[in-house]
Backbone as ProteinMPNN parsed JSONL, in Angstrom:
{"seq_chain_A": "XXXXXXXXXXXXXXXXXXXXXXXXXXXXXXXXXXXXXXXXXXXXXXXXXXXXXXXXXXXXXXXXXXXXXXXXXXXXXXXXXX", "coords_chain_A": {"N_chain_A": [[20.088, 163.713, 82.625], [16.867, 164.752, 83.34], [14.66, 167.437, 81.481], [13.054, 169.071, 83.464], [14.59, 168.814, 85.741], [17.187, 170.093, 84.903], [16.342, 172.425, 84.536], [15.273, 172.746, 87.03], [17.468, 173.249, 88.254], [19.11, 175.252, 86.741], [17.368, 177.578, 87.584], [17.832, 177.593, 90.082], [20.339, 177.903, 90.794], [20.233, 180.987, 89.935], [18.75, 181.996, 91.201], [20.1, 181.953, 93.501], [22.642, 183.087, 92.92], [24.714, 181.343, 91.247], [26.706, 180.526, 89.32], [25.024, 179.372, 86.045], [26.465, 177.862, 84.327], [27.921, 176.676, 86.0], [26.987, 174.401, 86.713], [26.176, 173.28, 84.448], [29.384, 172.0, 83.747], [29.574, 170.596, 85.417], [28.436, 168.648, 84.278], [30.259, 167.43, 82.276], [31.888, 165.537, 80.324], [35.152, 165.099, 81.115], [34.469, 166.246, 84.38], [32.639, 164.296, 84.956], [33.97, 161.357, 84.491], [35.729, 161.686, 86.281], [34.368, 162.197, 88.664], [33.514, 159.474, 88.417], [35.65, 157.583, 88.732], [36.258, 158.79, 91.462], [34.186, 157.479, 93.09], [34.379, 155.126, 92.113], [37.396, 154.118, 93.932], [36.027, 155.052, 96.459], [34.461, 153.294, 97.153], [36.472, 151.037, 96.889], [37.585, 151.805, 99.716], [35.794, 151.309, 101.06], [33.675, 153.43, 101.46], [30.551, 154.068, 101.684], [26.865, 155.275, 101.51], [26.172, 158.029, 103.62], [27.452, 160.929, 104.516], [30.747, 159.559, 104.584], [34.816, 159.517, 105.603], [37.842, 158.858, 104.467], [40.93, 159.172, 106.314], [44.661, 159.731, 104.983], [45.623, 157.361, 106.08], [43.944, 155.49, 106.619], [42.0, 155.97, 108.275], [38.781, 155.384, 109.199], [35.748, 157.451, 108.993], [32.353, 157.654, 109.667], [29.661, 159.764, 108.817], [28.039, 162.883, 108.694], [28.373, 164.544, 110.721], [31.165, 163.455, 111.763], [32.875, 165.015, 110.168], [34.593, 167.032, 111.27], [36.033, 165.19, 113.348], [37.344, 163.748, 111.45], [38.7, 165.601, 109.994], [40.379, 166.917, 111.907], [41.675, 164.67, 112.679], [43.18, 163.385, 110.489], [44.88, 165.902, 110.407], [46.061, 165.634, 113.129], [48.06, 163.633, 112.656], [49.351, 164.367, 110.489], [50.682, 165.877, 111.629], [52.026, 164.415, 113.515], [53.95, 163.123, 111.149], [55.862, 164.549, 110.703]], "CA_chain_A": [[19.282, 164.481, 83.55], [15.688, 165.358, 82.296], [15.157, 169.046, 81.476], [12.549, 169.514, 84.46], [15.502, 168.885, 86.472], [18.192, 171.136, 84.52], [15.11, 173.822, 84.951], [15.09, 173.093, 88.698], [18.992, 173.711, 88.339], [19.258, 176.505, 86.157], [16.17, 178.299, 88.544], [18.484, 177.29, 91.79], [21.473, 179.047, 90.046], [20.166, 182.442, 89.287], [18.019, 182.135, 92.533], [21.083, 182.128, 94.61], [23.078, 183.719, 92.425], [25.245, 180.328, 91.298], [26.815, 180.736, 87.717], [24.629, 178.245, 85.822], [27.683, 177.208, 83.486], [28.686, 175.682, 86.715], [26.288, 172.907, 86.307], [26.972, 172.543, 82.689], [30.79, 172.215, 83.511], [29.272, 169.386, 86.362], [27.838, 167.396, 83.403], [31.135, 167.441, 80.989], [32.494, 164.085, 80.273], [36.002, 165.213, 82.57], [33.965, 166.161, 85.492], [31.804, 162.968, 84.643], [35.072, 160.409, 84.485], [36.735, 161.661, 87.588], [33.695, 161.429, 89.69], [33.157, 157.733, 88.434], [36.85, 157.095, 89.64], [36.425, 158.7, 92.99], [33.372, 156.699, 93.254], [35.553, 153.485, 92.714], [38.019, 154.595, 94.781], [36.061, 155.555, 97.551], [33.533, 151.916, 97.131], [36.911, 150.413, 97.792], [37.65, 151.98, 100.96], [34.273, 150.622, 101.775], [32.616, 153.912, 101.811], [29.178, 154.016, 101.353], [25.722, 155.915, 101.797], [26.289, 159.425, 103.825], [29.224, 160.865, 104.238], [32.314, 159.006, 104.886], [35.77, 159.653, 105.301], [38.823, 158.209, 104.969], [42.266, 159.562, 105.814], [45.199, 158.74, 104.458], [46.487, 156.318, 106.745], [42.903, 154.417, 106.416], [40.822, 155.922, 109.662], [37.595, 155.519, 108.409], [34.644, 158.268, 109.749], [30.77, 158.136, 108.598], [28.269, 160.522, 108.653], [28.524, 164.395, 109.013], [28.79, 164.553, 112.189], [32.237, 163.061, 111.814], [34.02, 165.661, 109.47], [35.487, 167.635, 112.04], [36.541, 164.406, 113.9], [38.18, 163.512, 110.663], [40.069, 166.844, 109.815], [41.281, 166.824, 113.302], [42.844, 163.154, 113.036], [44.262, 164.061, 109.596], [45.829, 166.617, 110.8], [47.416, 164.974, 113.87], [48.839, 162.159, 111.991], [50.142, 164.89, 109.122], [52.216, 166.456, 112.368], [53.545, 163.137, 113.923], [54.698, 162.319, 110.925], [56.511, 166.114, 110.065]], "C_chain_A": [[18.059, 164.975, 82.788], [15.379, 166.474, 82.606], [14.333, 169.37, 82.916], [13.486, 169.389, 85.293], [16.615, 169.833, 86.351], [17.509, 172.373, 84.753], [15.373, 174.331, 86.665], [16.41, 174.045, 88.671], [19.294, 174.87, 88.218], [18.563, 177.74, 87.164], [17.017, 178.686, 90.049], [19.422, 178.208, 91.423], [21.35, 180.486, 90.504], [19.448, 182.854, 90.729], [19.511, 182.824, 93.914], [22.584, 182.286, 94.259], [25.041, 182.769, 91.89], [25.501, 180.72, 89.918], [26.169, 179.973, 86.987], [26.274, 177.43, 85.213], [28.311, 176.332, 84.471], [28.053, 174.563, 86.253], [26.266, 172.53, 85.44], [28.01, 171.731, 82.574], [30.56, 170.4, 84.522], [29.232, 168.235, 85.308], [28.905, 166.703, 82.467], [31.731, 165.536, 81.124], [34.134, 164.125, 81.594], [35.534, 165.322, 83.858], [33.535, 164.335, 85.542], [32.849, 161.515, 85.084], [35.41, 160.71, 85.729], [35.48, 161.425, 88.739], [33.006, 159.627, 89.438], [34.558, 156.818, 89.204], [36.715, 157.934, 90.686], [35.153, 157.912, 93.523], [33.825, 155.028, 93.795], [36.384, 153.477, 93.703], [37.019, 154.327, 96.317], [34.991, 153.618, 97.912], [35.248, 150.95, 97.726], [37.934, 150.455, 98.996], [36.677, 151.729, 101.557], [33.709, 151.648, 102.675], [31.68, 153.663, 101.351], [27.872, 155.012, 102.287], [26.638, 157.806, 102.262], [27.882, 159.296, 103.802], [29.896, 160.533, 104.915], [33.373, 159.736, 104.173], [36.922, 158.934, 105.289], [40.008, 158.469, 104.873], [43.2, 158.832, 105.48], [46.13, 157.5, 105.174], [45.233, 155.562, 107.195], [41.998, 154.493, 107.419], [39.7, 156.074, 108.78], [35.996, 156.48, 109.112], [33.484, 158.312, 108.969], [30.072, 159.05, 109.395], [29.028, 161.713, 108.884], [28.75, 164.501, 109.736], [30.389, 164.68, 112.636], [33.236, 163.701, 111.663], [34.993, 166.197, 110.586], [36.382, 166.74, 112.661], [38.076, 163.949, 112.413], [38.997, 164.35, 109.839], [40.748, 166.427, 110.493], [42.031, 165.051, 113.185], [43.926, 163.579, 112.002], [45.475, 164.86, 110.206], [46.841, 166.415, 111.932], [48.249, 163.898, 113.612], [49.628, 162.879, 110.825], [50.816, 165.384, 110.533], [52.909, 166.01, 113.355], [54.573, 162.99, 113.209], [56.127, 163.734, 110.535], [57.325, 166.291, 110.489]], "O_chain_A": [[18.192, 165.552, 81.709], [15.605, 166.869, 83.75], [15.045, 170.038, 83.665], [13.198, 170.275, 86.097], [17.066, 170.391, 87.351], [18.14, 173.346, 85.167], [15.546, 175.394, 87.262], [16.439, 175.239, 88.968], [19.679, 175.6, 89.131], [19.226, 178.737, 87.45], [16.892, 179.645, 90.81], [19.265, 179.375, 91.781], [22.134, 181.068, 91.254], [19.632, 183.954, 91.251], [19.641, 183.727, 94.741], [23.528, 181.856, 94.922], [26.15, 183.273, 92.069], [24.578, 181.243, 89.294], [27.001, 179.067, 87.041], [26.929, 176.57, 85.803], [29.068, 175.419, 84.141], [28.574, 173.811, 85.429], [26.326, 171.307, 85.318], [28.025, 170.849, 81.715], [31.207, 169.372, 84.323], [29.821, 167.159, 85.409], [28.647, 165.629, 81.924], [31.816, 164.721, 82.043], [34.216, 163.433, 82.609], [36.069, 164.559, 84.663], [34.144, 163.429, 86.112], [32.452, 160.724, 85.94], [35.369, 159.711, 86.447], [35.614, 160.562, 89.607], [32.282, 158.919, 90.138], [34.528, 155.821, 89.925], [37.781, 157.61, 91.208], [35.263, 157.731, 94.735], [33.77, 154.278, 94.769], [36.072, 152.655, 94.565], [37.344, 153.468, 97.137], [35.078, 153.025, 98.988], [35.234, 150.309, 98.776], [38.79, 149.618, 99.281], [36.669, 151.95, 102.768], [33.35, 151.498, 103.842], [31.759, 152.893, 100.394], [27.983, 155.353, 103.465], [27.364, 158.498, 101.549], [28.81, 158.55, 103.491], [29.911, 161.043, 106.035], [33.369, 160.289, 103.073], [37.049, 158.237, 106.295], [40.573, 158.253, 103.801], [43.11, 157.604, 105.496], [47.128, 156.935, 104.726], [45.403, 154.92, 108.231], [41.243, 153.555, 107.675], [39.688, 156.786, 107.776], [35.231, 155.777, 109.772], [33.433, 158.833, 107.855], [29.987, 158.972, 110.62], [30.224, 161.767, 109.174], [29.968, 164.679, 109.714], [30.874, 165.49, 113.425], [34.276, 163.567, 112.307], [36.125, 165.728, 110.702], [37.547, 167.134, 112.707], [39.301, 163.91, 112.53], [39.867, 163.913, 109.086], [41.674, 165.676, 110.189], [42.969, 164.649, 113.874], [45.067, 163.969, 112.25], [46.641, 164.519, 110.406], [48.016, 166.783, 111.918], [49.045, 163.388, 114.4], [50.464, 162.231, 110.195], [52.007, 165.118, 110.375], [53.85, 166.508, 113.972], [55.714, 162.805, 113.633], [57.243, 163.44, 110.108], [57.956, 167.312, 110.212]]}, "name": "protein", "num_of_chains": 1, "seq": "XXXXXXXXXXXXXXXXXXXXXXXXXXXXXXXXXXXXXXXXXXXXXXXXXXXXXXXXXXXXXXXXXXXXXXXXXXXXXXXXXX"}
């Protein structure tokens, strides 16, 4: 990340009263690894671009719009199966 950007960051932080250390903690090699595997992960559920979802029984929902649609299924498919 080049520092005019960690600047923006750091600035956004304190602006809106965000711990910076969060965004430090963003950059760490563990953060770093696990979002490269949910990346894979989610590439092969054949999301892509905005946001997609996909619960776990493979309904697949894009864009924002969707989330709520895709709580709400989740959740009626977690209390068929209960």
């Amino acid at each position: 990340m080049s520092r005019p950007v960690l600047e923006f960051w750091h600035e956004f932080a304190s602006t809106y009263s965000y711990p910076a250390a969060a965004f430090e903690t963003a950059r760490s090699e563990p953060i770093q690894a696990a979002l490269k595997a949910n990346v894979i992960e989610a590439e092969l559920h054949g999301v892509f671009g905005a946001s997609s979802f996909v619960t776990s029984d493979g309904e697949f929902f894009w864009g924002n719009d969707r989330l709520e649609p895709a709580v709400d299924w989740a959740a009626n498919r977690a209390l068929e199966t209960a």
